[in-house]
N, C-alpha and C positions, 0 to 999 in steps of 0.2 A: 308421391311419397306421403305418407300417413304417419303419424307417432305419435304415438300416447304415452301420458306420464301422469303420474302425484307429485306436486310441489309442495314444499313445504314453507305458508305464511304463516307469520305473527301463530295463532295457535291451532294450525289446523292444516290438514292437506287440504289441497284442491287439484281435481281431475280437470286436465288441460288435455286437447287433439288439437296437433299441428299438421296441415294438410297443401300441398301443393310444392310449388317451387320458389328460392330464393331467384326470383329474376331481374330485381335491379328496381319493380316496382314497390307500391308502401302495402306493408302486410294489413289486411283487411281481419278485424278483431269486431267477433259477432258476438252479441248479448241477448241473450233469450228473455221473454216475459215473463211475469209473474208468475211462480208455480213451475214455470221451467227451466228446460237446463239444454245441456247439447244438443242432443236428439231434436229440439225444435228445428233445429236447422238439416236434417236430414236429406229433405229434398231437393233444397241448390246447392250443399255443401259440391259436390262431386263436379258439377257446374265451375263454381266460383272457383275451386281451388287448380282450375286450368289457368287460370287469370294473373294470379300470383300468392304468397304466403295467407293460408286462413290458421285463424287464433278463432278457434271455439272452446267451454269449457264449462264447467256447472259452477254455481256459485258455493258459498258451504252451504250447505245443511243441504243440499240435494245432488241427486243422480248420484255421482260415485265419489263428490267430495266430503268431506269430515264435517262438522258444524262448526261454529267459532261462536264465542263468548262477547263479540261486539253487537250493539245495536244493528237488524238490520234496516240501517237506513242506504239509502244513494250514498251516500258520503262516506261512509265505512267500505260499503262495496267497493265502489272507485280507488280506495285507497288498497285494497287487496287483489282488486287487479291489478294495478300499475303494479306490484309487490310480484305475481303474480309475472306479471310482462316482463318483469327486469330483471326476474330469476330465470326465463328463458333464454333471454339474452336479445333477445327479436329488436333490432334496434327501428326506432322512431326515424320517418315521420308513421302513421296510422290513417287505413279509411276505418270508422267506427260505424256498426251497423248494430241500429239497435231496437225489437222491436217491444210493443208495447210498456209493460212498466224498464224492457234494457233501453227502449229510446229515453226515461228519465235518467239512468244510468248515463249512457252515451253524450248527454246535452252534458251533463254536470260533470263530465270527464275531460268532454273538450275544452269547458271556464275552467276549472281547475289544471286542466295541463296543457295548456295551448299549445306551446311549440312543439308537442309529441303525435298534433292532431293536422292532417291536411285535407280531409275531407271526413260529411257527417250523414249518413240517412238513416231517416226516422218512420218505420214501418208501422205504423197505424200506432205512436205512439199516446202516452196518456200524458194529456197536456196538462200543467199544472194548476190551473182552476177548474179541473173537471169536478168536483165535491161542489162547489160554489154555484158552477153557471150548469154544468152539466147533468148533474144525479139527480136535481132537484123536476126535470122534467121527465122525467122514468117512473113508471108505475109502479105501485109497494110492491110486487112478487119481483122485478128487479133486482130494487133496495135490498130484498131479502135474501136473493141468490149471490149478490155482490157481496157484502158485507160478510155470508157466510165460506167465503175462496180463502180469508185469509188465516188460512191455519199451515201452509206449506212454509213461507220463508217468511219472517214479522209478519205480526200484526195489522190491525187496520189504522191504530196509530202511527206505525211505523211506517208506515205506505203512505200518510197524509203527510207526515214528517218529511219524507222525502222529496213528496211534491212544494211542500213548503221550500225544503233547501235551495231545490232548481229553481223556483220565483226567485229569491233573494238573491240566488248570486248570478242571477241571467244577467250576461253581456253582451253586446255585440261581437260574433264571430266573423272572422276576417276568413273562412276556408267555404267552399263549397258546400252546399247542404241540398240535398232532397226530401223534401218531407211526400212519402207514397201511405197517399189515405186509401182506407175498404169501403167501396162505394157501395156495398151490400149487406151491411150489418144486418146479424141476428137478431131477432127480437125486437127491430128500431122501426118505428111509425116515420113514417113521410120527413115531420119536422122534424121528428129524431136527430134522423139522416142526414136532411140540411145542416142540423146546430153541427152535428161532428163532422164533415164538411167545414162547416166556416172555421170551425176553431183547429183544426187540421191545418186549414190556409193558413193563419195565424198564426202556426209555428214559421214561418218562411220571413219573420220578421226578426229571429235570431242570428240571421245572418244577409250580408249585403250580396251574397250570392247566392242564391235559392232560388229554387224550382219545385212545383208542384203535381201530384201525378196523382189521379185518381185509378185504383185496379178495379175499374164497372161490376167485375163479377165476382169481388172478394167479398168473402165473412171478412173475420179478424186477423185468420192466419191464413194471409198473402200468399206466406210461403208456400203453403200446400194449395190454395184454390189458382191462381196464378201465379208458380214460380220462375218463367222468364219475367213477369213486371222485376223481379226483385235481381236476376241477375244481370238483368239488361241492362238497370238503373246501375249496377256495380260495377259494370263493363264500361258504364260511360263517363263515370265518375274517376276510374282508374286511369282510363286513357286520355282527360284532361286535366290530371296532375302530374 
């Protein structure tokens, strides 16, 4: 079963698909990267939602929702999904799946709503000192193609803002978490590879139950170069809560 809709938050619709069945498990709520929207998840959606309730959906200002007049930081987002989730009606607990800038997303929705959250994985997500430890060992035409992405949803202030928010309010999570790193990055030199490698591990310190999983032959999006790593990890996640 499949359903589309526009809801209507705070000043704006947003396009939400609901897909699978209500089976008694926690509805799994997917976040897509920067610059994306539903569609990223295209290729496990049909997958995942044999499993139990999937929540995908575009944020404003892309794919088929409206734009909204808040800052887009993590923090506004999160507060539009849950706005978002509670106009569905989809009740809590949540596995949260969120990849790259949705795993900042995803971390700062589980601190902020704990009890709505029972499991977290974070798909080649952007850790929050990547501008500090990360960017600075990438070569200027990087810098250059980086810095030039941020014109779909905020800014490049808005995007560091967020990475700030997740620092400061990081706690220790009491639910399940998988952090699955891309062992194959575009463009990355040997030690590239290893820094985002280490600092990928590094997220499994968010929570006292984590696991790590590297996809050997992925780019960035998992999803399309290896899409069993990503439904496998949700299957396994699902059937131990």
């Amino acid at each position: 079963m499949t359903k589309e809709m526009m809801v209507q938050i705070k000043d704006c619709k947003l396009f939400v698909k609901l897909a699978g069945e209500n089976n008694g498990k926690p509805t799994i709520v997917m976040d897509a990267g920067y610059g994306d929207y539903s569609k990223a998840w295209d290729s496990v959606i049909s997958e995942i939602s044999k499993m139990s309730n999937v929540l995908i959906y575009d944020r404003a200002g892309l794919g088929k929702s409206g734009s909204s007049s808040s800052p887009r930081t993590s923090r506004e987002m999160i507060r539009e999904l849950n706005q978002l989730i509670n106009a569905t009606q989809i009740k809590p607990p949540y596995i949260l799946v969120g990849h790259s800038y949705g795993g900042v997303n995803a971390r700062l929705y589980a601190t902020e709503y704990p009890s709505e959250v029972c499991g977290l994985i974070l798909v080649d997500s952007t850790p929050e000192d990547y501008r500090e430890r990360f960017l600075p060992t990438m070569p200027e035409e990087f810098h250059q193609a980086y810095n030039k992405q941020f014109v779909y949803e905020g800014n490049f202030d808005e995007f560091m803002e967020s990475l700030k928010q997740v620092k400061e309010s990081r706690r220790n999570l009491n639910i399940p978490l998988l952090v699955i790193a891309a062992g194959k990055k575009d463009h990355y030199s040997k030690e590239s590879q290893e820094l985002w490698n280490e600092m990928q591990r590094e997220l499994l310190q968010i929570s006292s139950n984590s696991e790590f999983i590297i996809a050997e032959n992925s780019a960035h999006y998992i999803q399309n170069d290896e899409p069993e790593v990503i439904v496998n990890a949700i299957k396994r996640l699902i059937d131990s809560v």
